[in-house]
C-alpha positions in Angstrom: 179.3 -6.2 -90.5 179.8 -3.6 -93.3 176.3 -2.3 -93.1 176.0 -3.0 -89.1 175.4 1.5 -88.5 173.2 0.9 -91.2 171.0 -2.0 -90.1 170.9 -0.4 -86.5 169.6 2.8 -87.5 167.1 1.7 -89.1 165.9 -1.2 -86.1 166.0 2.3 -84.2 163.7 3.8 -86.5 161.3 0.8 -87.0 161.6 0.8 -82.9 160.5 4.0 -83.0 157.6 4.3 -85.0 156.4 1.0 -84.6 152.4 2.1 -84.9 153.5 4.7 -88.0 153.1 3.7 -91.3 156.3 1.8 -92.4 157.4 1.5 -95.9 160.3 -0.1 -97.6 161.1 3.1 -99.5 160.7 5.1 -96.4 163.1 3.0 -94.4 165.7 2.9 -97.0 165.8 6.6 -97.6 165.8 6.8 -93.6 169.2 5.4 -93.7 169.8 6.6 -97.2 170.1 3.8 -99.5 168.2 2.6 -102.4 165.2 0.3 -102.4 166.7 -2.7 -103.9 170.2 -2.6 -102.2 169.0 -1.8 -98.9 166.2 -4.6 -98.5 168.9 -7.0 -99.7 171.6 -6.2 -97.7 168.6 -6.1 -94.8 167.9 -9.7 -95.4 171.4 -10.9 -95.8 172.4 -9.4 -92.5 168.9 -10.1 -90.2 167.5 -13.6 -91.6 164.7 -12.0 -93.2 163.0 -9.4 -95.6 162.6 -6.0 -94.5 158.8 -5.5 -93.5 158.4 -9.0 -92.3 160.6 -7.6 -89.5 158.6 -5.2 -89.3 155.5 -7.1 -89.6 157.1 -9.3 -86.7 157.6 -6.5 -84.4 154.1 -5.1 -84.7 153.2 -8.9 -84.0 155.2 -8.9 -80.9 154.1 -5.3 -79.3 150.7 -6.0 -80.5 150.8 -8.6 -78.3 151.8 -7.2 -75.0 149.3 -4.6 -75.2 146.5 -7.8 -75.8 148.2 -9.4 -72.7 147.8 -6.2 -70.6 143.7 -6.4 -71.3 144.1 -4.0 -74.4 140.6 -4.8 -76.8 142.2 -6.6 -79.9 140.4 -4.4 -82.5 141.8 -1.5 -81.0 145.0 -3.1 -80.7 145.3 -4.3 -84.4 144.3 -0.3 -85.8 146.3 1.2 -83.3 149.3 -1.4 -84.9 148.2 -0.6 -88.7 146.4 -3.8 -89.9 143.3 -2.4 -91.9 141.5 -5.7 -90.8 140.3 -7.7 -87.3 140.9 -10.7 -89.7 143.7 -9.8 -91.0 145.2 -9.5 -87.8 144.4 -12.8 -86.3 145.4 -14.4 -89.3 148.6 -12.7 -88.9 149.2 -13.4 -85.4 148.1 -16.9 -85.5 151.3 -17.7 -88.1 153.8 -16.0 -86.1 152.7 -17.6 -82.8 150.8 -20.8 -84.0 147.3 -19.0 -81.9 144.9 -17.1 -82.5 144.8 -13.4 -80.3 141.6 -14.5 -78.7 143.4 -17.7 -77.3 146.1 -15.7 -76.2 143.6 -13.1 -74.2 142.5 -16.0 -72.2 146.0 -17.6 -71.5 147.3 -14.0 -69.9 143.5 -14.7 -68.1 145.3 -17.9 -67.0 148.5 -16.5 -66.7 147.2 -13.5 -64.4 145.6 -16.3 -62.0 148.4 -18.3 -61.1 152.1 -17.8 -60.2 155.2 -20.0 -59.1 157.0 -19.8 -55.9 161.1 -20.4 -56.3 160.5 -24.2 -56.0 158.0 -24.1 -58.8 155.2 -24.8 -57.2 152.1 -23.2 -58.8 150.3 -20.4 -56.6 146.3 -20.6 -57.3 145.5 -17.0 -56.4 141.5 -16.7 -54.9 139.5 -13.7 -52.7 141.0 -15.0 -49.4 144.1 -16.9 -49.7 147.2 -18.1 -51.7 147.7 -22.0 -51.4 150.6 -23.9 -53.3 149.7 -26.7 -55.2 152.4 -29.1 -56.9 153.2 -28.0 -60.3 152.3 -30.6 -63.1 152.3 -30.9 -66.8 147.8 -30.8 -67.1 145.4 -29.0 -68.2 147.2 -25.4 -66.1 150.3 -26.1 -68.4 150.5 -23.4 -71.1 148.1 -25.1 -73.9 150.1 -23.1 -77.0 153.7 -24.4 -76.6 155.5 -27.6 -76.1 156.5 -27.6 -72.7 159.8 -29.3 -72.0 159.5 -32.6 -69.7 159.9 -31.3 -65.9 161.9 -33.5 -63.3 163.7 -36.1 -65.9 166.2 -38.4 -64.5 170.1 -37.2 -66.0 170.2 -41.3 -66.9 167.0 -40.6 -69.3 168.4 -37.7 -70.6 171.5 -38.8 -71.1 170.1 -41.4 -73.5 168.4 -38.7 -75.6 171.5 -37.1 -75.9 173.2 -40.5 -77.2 170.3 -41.2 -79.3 170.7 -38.1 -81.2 173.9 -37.8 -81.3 174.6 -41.4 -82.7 172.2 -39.9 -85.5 174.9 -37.4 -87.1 178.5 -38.7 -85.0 180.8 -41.8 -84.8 180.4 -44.2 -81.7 184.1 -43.5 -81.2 182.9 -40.0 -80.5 179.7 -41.5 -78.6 182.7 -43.0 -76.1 184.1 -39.1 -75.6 180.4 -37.9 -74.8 179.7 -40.4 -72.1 183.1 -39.8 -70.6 181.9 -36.6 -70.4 179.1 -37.0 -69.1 180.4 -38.8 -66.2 182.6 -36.2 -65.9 179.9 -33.4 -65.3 177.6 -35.7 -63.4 180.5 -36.1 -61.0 181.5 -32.7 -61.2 178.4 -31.6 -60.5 177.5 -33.2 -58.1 175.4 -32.1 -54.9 173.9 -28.7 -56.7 170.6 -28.4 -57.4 168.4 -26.1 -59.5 166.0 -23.3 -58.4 163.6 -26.3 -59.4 164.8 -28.9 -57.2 166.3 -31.3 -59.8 170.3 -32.4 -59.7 172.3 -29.6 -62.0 173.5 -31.8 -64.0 169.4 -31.7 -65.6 170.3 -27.9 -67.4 174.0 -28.9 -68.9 172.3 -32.0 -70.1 169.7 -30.0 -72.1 172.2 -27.9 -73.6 174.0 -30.8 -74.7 170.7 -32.2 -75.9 169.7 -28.7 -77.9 173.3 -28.5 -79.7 173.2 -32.0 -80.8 169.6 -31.5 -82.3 170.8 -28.5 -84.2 173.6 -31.0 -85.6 176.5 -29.4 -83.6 179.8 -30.8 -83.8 181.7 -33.1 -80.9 183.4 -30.5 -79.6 180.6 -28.0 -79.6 178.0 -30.6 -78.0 180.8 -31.2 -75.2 181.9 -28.2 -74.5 178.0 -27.4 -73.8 178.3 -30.3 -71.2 180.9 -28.4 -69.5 179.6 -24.8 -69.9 179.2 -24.5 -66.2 181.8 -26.6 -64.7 184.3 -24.5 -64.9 182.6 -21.2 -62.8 180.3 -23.4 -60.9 182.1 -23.9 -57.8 183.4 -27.5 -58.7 187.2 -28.4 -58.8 187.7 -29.2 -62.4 190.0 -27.3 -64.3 190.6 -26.2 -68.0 193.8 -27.8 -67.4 191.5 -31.3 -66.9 189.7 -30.7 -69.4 193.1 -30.3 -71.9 194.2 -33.5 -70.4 191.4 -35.5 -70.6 189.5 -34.3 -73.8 191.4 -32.1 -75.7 193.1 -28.2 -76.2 190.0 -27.2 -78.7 187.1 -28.4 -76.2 189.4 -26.7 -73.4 189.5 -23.5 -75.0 185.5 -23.3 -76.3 184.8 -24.0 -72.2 186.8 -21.4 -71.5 185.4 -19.0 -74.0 182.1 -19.9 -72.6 182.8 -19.3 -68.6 184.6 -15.8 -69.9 181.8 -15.1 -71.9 179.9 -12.1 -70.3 176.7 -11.0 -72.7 175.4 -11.7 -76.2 175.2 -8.2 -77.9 175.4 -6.7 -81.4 178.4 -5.2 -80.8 180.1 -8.5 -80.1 178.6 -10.3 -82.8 179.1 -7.3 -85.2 182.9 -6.4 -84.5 185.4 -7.0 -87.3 188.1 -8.6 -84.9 185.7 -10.6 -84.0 187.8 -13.5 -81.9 185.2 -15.4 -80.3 184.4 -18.5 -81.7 181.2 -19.2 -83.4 180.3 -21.7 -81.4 180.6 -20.1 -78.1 177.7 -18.3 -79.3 175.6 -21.0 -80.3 176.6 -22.8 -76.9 175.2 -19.3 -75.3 172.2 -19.4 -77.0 171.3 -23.1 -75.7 171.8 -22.2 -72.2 169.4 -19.4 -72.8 166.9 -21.2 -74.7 166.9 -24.1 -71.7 166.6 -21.3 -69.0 164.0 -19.4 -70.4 162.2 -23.0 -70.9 162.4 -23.1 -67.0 161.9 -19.8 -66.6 159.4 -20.3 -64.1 161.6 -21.9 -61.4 162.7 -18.3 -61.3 161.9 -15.6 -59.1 158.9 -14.0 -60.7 160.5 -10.4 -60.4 162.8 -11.6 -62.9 160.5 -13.3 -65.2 159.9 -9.8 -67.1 163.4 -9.0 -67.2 164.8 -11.8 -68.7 161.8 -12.7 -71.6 161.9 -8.9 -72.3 166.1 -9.1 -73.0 165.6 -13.0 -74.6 163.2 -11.1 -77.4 164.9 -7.8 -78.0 169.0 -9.1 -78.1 169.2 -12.6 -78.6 165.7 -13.4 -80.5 167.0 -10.5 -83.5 170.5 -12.1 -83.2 169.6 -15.7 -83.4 167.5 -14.2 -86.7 171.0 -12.7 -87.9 172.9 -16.4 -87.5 170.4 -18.0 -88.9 169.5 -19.8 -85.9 165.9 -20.0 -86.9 164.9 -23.1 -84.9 166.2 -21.0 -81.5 164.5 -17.9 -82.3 161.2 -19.3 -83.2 161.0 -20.7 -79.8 162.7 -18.0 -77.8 160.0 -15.7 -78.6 157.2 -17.9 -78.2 158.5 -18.6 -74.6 159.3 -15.0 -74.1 155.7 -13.8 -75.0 154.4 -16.2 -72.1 156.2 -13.5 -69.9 155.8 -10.3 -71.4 
């Protein structure tokens, strides 16, 4: 990316003085360009105009400090919106509620807690009980939860269902091969949630061929584990029995160590597009699950999710991934 120093200099700045008074003209003369050519080069590169990235950030710290009991008038002066109104109005667009809604769901949040199997932990005065976790009235009321516990035979016809939408059936026949494939492959392994493995791959599949993902792509998603998860299928049996190019994206994907800028942003670039996007799916389904986790690591992972691949996925254009990686990140934060 020509103007990557550019672009990161100024996130730094933004980063910075995220309570200050942010300007276009004062950001562009921060990294010393002009008004004009500097907002457009901002949006070309990042997905979207200069001080609604900002406005977005201010969103997003905003609210961690409502989530940590902050008072949400003093939290919207101390993040520069003249108005309470304003404010909530703001916040309810970017997170589809309102910051009163979201004081009592860290309320809710702050009461209950998963152990590794994903039961729910109802925390009282004298004791800590588990009680089965279920999609009710406990389940986070602001996002759409995805389905716990689905049989791989039920997902697997999602998949086909939407992929018949945008493929061949000749290519339908290569899926379900593959799916075999990984359901075999896989298994015997289970999730931290209890369900069969072959539930997380699935998913992937399932997000890639909703964002109208190629054969190849939605495949190699299949396989993105089945290479480095202790099974005994190869990329030679996967060159055999599918093909070099699905072969070579699996292989990419097991190598693959961590989304950064600098990897998106470098010149000789060789990774294939895809890979990325195949990386982004896992993430998305993991951080939907996040809470099969240990809960040390809840933190950890939302707070990486929303500042490295949330910004990135706004650079691709992956707007339908960011939107809902930060939503599922805030529940965390």
């Amino acid at each position: 990316m020509k103007y990557k120093n550019a672009i990161f200099e100024c996130i730094e700045y933004i980063e910075e003085n995220i309570k200050e008074e942010l300007t276009i003209e004062l950001l562009a003369n921060e990294v010393g360009y002009s008004v004009y050519h500097f907002s457009r080069i901002f949006t070309e590169q990042m997905g979207m105009p200069l001080m609604e990235y900002v406005r977005e950030r201010r969103l997003i710290c905003a609210s961690k400090y409502i989530f940590d009991g902050k008072k949400i008038l003093d939290v919207s002066i101390e993040f520069g919106f003249k108005t309470h109104s304003g404010f909530s109005k703001a916040f309810k667009k970017k997170f589809g509620f309102t910051p009163t809604q979201h004081v009592i769901y860290a309320i809710h949040m702050s009461n209950h807690m998963f152990n590794e199997k994903g039961d729910r932990y109802v925390m009282t005065d004298n004791s800590t009980k588990p009680v089965k976790n279920i999609q009710s009235d406990n389940a986070n009321p602001f996002l759409k939860s995805s389905v716990d516990f689905t049989k791989p035979e039920e997902l697997y016809r999602d998949l086909a269902y939407s992929f018949k939408k945008n493929h061949s059936s000749d290519d339908l026949i290569m899926v379900e091969k593959a799916y075999h494939l990984a359901y075999k492959a896989h298994d015997g392994q289970y999730r931290k949630s209890g369900e069969p493995y072959i539930i997380h791959p699935l998913c992937v599949a399932l997000i890639l061929s909703e964002m109208e993902s190629d054969t190849e792509t939605i495949i190699a998603g299949l396989f993105h584990d089945i290479v480095s998860e202790g099974t005994l299928v190869t990329i030679d049996k996967l060159t055999n029995e599918f093909s070099n190019e699905i072969a070579q994206l699996v292989d990419q994907v097991t190598k693959f160590k961590k989304i950064s800028w600098d990897l998106i942003n470098k010149d000789d670039n060789k990774v294939d597009h895809r890979v990325i996007l195949i990386k982004f799916a896992d993430r998305l389904h993991n951080m939907r699950t996040l809470k099969y986790m240990q809960p040390e690591k809840w933190m950890d992972k939302a707070k990486e999710t929303i500042d490295i691949f949330s910004p990135i996925a706004a650079h691709l254009g992956i707007s339908k991934i960011k939107t809902e990686l930060d939503d599922l990140s805030l529940k965390y934060l």
